[in-house]
N, C-alpha and C positions, 0 to 999 in steps of 0.2 A: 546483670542478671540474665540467665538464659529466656525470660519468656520478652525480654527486650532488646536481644542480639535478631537482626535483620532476617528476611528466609534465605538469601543467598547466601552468608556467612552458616545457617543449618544448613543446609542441600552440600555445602561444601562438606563442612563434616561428615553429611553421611557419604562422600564417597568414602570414610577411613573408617566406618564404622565396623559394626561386626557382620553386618552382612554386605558385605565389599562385594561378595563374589556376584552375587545378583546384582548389586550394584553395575559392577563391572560390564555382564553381559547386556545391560541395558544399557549401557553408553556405547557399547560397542553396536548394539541394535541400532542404533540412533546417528550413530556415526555412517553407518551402512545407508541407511534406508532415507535418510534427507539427502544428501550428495546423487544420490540416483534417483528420488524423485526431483529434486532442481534439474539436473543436468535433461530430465527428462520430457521435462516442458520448456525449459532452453531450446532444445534442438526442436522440437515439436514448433514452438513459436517462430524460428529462425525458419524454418522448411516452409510452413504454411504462410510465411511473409513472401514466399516468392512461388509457392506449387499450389497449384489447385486437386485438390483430391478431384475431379469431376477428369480432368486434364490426366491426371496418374493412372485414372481407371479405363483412360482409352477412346474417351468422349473428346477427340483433338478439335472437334470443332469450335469445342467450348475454350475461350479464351483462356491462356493458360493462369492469367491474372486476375480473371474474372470470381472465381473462388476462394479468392484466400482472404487473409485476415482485414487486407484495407482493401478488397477488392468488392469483400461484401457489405463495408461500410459507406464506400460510394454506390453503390448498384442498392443496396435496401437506405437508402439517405432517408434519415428522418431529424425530426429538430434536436436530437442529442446525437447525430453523428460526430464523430471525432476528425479532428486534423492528424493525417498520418505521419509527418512529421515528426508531428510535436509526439504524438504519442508515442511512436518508434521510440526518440529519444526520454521519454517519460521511463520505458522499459530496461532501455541499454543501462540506465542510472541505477533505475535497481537489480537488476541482473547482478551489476558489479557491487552493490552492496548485499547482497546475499551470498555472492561469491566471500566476501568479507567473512558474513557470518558462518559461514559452515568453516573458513580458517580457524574461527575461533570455537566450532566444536572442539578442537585437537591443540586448543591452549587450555593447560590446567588454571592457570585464574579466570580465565571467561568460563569457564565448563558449566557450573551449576544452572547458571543462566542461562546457558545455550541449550542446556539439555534439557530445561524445564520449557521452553518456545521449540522444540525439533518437532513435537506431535502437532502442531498447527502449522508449522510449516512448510511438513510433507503433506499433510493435509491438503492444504493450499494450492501445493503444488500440484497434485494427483487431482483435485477440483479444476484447476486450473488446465491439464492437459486435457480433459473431459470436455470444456466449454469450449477451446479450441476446436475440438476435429467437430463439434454439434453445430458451432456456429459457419465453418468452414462447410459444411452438407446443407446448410440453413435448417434445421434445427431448433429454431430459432427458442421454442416452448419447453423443450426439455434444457437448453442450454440457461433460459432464465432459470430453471428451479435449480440448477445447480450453482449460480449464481446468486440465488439465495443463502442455500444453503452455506455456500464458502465466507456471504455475510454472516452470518451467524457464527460460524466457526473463529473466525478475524474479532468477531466483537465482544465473543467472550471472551476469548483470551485477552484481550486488548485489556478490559476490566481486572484479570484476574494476575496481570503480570504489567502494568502502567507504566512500570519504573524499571524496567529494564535495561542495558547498556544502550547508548545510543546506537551505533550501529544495529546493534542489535535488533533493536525496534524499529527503528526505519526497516529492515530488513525484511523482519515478519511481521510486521505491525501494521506503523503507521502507509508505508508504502501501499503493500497490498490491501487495507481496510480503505484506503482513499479511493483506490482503482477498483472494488469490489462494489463501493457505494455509487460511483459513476456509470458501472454496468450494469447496475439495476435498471436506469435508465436509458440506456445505450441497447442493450439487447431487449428489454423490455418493450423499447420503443419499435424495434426493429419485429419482437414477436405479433404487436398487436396494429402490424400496419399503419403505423402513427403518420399519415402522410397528407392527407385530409387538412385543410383549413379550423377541424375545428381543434383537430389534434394540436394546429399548433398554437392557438390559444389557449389552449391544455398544459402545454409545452411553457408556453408565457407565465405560467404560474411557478408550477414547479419547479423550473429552475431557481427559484429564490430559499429553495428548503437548500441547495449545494449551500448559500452563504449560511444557514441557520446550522445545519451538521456541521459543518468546519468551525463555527462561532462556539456550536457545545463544548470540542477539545479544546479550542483555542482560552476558554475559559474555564473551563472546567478543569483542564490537567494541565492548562498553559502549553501546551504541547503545537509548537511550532512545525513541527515535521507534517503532520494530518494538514495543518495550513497552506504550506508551502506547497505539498504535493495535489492537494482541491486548485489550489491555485493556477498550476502548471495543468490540471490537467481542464478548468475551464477555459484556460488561455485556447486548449485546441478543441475544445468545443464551438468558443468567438470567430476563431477565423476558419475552421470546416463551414460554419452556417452564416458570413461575408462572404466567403467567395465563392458560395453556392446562392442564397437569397439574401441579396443585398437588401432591398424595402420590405426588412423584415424586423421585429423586437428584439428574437429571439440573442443575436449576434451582440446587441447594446446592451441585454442583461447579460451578457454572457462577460462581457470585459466589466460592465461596471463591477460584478462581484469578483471576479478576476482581481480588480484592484484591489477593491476592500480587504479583502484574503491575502493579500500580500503585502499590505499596510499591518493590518494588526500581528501577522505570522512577524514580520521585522521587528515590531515593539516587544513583542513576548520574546524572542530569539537571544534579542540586547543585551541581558542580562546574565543569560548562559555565556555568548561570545567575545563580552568583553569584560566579565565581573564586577558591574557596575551598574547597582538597581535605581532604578530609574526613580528619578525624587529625592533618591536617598544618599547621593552623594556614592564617593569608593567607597565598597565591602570592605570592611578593617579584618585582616586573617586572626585565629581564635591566638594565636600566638603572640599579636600584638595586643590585642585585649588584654591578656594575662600581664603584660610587664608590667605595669603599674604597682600589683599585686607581688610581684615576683621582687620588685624590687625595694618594695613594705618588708616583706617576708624575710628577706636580706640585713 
C-alpha cells in the first residue's frame, strides 16, 4: 500500500512525477550549492590551519600561528580545549566522508536521500565557514551563537531524517552533530574565559553530560556513528588537558567516558558489521525462513 511504501522509495518517484521540471531545477540547485558550500569551508579550514588573519592583515609581529584554528585553542586553553592532532584527523575523516556524499548527489539511487540532507548540509557548511574566521579574530561570543544555532540545525534534521544512508549520515549527521555538540563547550568555554579554578570544577561536571548525549543515540537510535565520533572526539579532549594539566580531574573524565563511548558504540555497531544479534544467535535471511513453507507448498 502507498501510505506503507517508505519516504525514500516517494521522494524517488517524485523525481518522475508530473512536476519533474521543478523537480529537476531543484536537484540541480542542490547539486550547485552543497559542492561550493563544502568545498568552501574545506579550503577556509585548511588556510586557517596554518594563516592567521591578524598575520594576512599585516600585523607580522603577530605570530603567524598564533591565530588560527589550534593556535587559538592553545593560547585561550581552557578545560574543554582540544588535542590538535586528534582533531585535525577527526576532520580529515569527515571531509572525505562528505566528499562521499555530494558523489552521491549525482547517483540516481542515492539522490532522494541526498537531496532531502543537502539543505543541512550547506547549512552547516556556510555555519561552519562563519565560526571559523569568528573564532580565528576571537570572536569568541558571536562565534558561540553560531554554534548554537548550527546545533539546532544538525538536531532537527538528525530527528527528521535518522535513517538515512550510512555514509550519508555520518556525512551530515552524525559527524557534524557530534562536533557541533563538543563546541558548544569548546568555544563556549573559550567565550566566557573558563580559566579560573572554579571554571574548572564547573568543567568537572559537565563533562559527564558528553557520556549522557552520546548514551541518548546510542540508545535511543542505536546509532553507533554519534558514539564513535563523542568518542574520538573526547579522546582529544584527555590528552589536550594531560599534557597541559597533569594534577587535574578533568583529563581522568575525559578518557574514562572516552572508554565507556567506545565500549557501548562497539556493542551496538556488532550487529550492523557482522549480522549477528547479540543473544540471538545468526540472523536467518527472510529466504531461508520461507523454505520450510515453500517446500509444504511444493
Amino acid at each position: 500500500m502507498e501510505s506503507e511504501r517508505s519516504v525514500v522509495d516517494q521522494a524517488r518517484d517524485a523525481l518522475h512525477s508530473g512536476d519533474g521540471e521543478h523537480t529537476s531545477r531543484k536537484i540541480l540547485l542542490w547539486r550547485i550549492l552543497a559542492p561550493i558550500s563544502w568545498l568552501l569551508v574545506f579550503v577556509t579550514s585548511i588556510y586557517y590551519n596554518f594563516r592567521s588573519p591578524h598575520f594576512n592583515n599585516g600585523h607580522h609581529h603577530y605570530h603567524r600561528l598564533a591565530g588560527t584554528i589550534w593556535g587559538i585553542n592553545h593560547l585561550k586553553h581552557t578545560p574543554f580545549s582540544l588535542n590538535p592532532v586528534i582533531g585535525s584527523i577527526y576532520w580529515i575523516v569527515l571531509f572525505i566522508f562528505q566528499a562521499g556524499y555530494i558523489y552521491q548527489l549525482f547517483v540516481k539511487e542515492r539522490l532522494a536521500s541526498a537531496i532531502n540532507l543537502a539543505p543541512t548540509f550547506t547549512l552547516n557548511n556556510l555555519l561552519g565557514f562563519g565560526i571559523i574566521h569568528l573564532w580565528c579574530r576571537s570572536y569568541f561570543g558571536w562565534a558561540l551563537f553560531l554554534v548554537i544555532v548550527n546545533w539546532f540545525n544538525l538536531t532537527f534534521s538528525y530527528f527528521a531524517y535518522p535513517k538515512s544512508p550510512k555514509i550519508q549520515h555520518i556525512a551530515v549527521l552524525a559527524g557534524p552533530l557530534a562536533w557541533s555538540f563538543v563546541s558548544l563547550y569548546w568555544v563556549g568555554a573559550a567565550a566566557t574565559n573558563a580559566h579560573h579554578v572554579a571554571a574548572r570544577v564547573v568543567a568537572n561536571v559537565f563533562i559527564w553530560s558528553w557520556l549522557v548525549y552520546g548514551g541518548f543515540y546510542l540508545v535511543a537510535f542505536k546509532d553507533w556513528s554519534v558514539g564513535f565520533a563523542l568518542s574520538t572526539l573526547t579522546a582529544a579532549l584527555g590528552v589536550s588537558q594531560f599534557l597541559t594539566v597533569i594534577v587535574a580531574l578533568q583529563w581522568i573524565f575525559a578518557f574514562t567516558i572516552m572508554a565507556v563511548l567506545f565500549v557501548l558504540s562497539v556493542i551496538v555497531a556488532f550487529p550492523d558489521a557482522t549480522g549477528v544479534e547479540l543473544g540471538r544467535g545468526h540472523v536467518v535471511s527472510a529466504d531461508r525462513e520461507r523454505e520450510p513453507l515453500l517446500q509444504g507448498e511444493a
